[in-house]
C-alpha positions in Angstrom: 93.7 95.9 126.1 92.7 99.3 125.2 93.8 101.0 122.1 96.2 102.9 123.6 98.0 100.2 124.8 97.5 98.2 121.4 99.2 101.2 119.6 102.1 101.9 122.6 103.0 98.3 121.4 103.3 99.1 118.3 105.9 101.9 119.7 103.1 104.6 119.0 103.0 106.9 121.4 100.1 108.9 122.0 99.7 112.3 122.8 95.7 112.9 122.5 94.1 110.1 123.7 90.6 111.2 123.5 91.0 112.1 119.8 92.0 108.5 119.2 89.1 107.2 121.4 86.6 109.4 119.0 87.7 107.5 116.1 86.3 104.7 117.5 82.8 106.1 118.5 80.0 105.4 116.2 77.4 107.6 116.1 74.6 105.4 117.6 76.9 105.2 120.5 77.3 109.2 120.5 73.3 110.0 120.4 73.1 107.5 123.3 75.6 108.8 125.6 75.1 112.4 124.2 78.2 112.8 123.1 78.5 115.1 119.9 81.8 114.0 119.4 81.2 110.6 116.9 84.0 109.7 114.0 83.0 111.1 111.2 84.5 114.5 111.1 88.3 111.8 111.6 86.7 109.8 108.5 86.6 112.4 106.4 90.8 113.2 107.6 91.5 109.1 107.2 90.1 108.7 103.8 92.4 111.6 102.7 95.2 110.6 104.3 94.7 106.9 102.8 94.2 108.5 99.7 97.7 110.1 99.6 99.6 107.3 101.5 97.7 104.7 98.8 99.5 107.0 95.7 102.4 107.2 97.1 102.5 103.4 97.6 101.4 102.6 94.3 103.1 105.3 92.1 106.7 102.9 91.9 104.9 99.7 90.8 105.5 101.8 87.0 101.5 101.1 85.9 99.5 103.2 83.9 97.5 106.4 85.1 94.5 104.1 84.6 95.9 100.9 86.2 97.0 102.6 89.3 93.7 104.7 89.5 92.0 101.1 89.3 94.6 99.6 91.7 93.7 102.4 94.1 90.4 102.0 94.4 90.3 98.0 94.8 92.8 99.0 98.0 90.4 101.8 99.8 87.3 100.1 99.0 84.8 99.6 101.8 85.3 95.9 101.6 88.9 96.4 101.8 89.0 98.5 104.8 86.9 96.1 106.3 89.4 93.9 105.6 92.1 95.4 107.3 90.0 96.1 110.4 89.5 92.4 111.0 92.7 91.4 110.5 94.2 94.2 112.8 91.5 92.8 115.3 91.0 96.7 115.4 86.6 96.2 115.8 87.1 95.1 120.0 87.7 98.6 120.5 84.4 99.9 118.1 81.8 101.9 120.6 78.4 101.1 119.3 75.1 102.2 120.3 73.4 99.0 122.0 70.9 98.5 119.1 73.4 98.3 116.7 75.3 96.0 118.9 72.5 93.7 118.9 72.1 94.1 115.1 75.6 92.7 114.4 77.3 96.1 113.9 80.3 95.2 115.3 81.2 93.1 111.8 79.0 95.4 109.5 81.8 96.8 106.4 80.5 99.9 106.4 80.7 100.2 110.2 84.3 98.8 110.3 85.4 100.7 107.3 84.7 103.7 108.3 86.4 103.4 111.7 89.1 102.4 110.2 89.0 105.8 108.2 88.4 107.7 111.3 91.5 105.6 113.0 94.1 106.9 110.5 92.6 110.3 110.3 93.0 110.6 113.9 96.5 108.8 113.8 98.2 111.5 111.4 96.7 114.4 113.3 98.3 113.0 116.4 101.4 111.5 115.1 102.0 111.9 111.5 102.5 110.1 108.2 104.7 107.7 109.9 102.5 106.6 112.5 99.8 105.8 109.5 102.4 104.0 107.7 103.3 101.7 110.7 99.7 100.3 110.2 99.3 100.7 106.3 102.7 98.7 105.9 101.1 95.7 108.1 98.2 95.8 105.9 98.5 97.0 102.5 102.0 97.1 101.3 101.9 92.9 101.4 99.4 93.2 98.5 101.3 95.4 96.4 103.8 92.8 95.8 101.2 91.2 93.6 99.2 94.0 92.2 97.2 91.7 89.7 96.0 89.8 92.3 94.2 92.0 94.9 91.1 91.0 93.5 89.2 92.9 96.3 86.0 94.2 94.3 86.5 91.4 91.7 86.4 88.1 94.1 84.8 85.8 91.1 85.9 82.8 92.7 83.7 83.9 95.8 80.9 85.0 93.5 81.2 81.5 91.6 81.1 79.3 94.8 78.2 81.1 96.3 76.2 81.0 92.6 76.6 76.8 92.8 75.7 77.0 96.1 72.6 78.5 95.4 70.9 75.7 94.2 73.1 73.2 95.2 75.7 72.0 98.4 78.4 71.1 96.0 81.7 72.5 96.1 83.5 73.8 93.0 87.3 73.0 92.7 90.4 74.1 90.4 92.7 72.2 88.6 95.9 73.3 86.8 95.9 71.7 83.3 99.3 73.5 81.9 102.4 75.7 83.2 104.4 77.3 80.9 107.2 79.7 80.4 110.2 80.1 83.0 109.9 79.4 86.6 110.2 83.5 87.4 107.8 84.2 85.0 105.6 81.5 84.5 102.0 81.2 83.1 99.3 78.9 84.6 96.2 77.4 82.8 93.6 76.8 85.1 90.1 75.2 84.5 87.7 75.3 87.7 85.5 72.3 87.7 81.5 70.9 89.5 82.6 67.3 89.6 83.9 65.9 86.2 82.1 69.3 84.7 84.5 71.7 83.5 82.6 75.5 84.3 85.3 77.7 82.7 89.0 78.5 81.8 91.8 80.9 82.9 95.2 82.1 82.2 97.6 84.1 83.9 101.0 84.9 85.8 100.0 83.2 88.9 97.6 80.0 90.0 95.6 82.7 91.8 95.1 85.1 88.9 94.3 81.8 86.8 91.7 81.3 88.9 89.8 84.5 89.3 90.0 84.5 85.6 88.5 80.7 85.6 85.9 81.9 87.7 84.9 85.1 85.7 84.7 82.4 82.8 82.5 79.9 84.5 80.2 83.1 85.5 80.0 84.2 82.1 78.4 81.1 80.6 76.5 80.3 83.5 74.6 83.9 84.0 73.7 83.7 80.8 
């Protein structure tokens, strides 16, 4: 399936095709084919546009400037746009030069992050706001329902796991030790534990924001 195709299903209709082929042509595959025309002029259009559609996502949750500045740039971080490539499946239709092929570009965040840039830029210049917002609403507007949780520059449970790991093949695991408050607002106490070992201790409005903050615990003490 071509892109084309992916986005006519999708009920996107086209009107330049090339431009929307560009934002998938890295520049190693450009200087191979000489081609001039790579992505990055469309990532420097898709990061603004994400930018703006981002705010105007965000600005109704009723957080502070500061909160939604940091909300903001958790959602349009590399690793977040890499995020969304892969779960759009949108890297099949990538162009890479063959060395970077052969060097795993194909799953490289910065590679997939900033196609996904050039994708939206080229999107809105083709088709609009609402055309972005047909893919942005797949992939971000989910997360907003939960803003406390995004978690996607502060993954301490990731971090953790892959600390123990380091000198060790054990698994770390969480356990909830008290709930309280009512059942649309309740309040988890979590402790993540190494066997009978107890690493750390977290609070918060949901078992997966318990966690995080479990994990950022257990890091603490054992970093130090």
């Amino acid at each position: 399936m071509d892109i084309i195709d992916w986005l006519k299903d999708r009920g996107i209709m086209i009107q330049n095709v090339k431009m929307i082929h560009q934002a998938f042509m890295h520049s190693s595959y450009a200087h191979e084919h000489k081609n001039r025309h790579d992505n990055e002029r469309l990532e420097f259009m898709g990061d603004a546009v994400l930018q703006l559609w981002s705010s105007n996502a965000i600005f109704p949750l009723n957080l502070s400037e500061g909160k939604m500045t940091r909300l903001r740039a958790e959602l349009v971080c590399e690793k977040a746009l890499a995020i969304y490539a892969r779960e759009l499946d949108l890297g099949r239709f990538l162009m890479l030069g063959a060395g970077e092929e052969k060097t795993g570009g194909r799953n490289k965040d910065a590679i997939l992050a900033d196609m996904f840039e050039a994708f939206l830029g080229a999107l809105f210049l083709d088709q609009g706001m609402d055309a972005v917002s047909n893919i942005l609403d797949e992939v971000i507007t989910p997360r907003l329902d939960n803003p406390d949780d995004i978690g996607i520059n502060s993954d301490y449970k990731t971090k953790l796991q892959e600390y123990v790991q380091a000198d060790s093949k054990r698994t770390v695991h969480y356990e909830v030790i008290h709930t309280s408050g009512p059942s649309n607002q309740p309040t988890f106490e979590i402790n993540v534990m190494l066997d009978e070992l107890t690493l750390g201790r977290g609070i918060g409005s949901s078992k997966k924001t318990a966690e995080q903050e479990a994990a950022k615990d257990a890091l603490k003490k054992l970093v130090k």
